[in-house]
SEVO-487280 format. One record per residue (C-alpha): residue number from 1; x, y, z. Coordinates in nm, 2 decimals, decimal comma. Layout:
<nodes>
node num=NUM | c1=X | c2=Y | c3=Z
...
</nodes>
This chain:
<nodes>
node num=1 | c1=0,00 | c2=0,00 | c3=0,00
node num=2 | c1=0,13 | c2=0,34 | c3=-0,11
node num=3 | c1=0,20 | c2=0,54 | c3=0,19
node num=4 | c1=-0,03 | c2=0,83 | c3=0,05
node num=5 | c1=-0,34 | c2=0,67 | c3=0,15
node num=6 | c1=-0,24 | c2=0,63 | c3=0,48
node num=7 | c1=-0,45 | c2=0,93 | c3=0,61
node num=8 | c1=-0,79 | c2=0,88 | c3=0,42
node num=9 | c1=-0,72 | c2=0,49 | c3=0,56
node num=10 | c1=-0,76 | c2=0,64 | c3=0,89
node num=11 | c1=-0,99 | c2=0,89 | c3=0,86
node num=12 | c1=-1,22 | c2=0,64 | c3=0,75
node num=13 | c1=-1,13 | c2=0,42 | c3=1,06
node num=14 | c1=-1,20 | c2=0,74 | c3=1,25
node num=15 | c1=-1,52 | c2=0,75 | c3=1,13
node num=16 | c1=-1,61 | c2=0,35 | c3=1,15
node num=17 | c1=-1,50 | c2=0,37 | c3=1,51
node num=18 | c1=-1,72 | c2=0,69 | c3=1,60
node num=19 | c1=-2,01 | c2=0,54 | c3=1,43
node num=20 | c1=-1,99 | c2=0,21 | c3=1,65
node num=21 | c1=-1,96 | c2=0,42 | c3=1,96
node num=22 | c1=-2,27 | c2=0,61 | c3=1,87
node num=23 | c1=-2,46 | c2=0,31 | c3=1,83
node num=24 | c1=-2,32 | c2=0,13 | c3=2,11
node num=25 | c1=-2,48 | c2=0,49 | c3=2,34
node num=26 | c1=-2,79 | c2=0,41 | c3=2,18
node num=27 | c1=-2,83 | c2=0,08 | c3=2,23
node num=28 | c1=-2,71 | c2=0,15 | c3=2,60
node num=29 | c1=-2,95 | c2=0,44 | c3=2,67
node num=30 | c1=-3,21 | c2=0,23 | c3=2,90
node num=31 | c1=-2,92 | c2=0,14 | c3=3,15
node num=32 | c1=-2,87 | c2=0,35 | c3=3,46
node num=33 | c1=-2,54 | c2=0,57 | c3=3,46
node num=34 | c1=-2,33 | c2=0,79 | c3=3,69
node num=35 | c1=-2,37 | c2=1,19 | c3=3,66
node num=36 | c1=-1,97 | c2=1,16 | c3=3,55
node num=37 | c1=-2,06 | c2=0,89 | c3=3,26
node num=38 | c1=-2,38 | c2=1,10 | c3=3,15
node num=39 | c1=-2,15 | c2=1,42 | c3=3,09
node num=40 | c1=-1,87 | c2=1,21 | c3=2,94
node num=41 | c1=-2,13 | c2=1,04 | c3=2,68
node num=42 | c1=-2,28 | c2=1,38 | c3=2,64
node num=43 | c1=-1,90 | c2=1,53 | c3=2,57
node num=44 | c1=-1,84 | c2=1,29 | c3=2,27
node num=45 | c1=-2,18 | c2=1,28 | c3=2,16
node num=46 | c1=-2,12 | c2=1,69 | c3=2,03
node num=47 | c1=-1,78 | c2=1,58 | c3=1,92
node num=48 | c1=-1,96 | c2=1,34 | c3=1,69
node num=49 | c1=-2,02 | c2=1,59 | c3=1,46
node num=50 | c1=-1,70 | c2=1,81 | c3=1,41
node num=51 | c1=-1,50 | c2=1,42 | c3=1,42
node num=52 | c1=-1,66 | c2=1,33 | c3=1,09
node num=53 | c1=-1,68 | c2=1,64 | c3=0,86
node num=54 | c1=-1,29 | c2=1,67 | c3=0,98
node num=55 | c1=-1,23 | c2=1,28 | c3=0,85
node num=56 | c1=-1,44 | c2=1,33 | c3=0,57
node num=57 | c1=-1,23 | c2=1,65 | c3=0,49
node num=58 | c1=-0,91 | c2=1,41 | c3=0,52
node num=59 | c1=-1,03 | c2=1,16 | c3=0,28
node num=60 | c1=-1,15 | c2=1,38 | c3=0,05
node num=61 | c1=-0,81 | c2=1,57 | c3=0,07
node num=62 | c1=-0,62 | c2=1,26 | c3=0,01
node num=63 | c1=-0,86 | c2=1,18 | c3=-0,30
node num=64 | c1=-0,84 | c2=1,47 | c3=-0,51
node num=65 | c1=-0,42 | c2=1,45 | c3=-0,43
node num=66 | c1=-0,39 | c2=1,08 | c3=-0,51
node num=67 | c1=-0,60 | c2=1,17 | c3=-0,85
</nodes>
């Protein structure tokens, strides 16, 4: 693998691994949590957005320079 791609290869990663979090919250959302664990899921819940426009950024970066 050409070491060019190695940044879109990990954006998407990046993105694969947020999704899974997100689903696993959801899925979790009926079990009882700490005050702590509400803010932390809370925290990365808003980071949710800005974590995939940057990887999709990356990816789309590394596409248009590996054209």
């Amino acid at each position: 693998m050409d070491a060019g791609w190695v940044p879109a290869v990990l954006a998407v990663v990046v993105v694969v691994g947020q999704l899974v979090y997100v689903l696993a919250c959801a899925f979790s959302a009926a079990e009882p949590r700490t005050a702590a664990d509400t803010r932390r899921r809370t925290r990365a819940l808003r980071m949710t957005p800005w974590l995939l426009l940057v990887s999709t950024a990356v990816v789309a970066v590394t596409l248009l320079l590996r054209w």
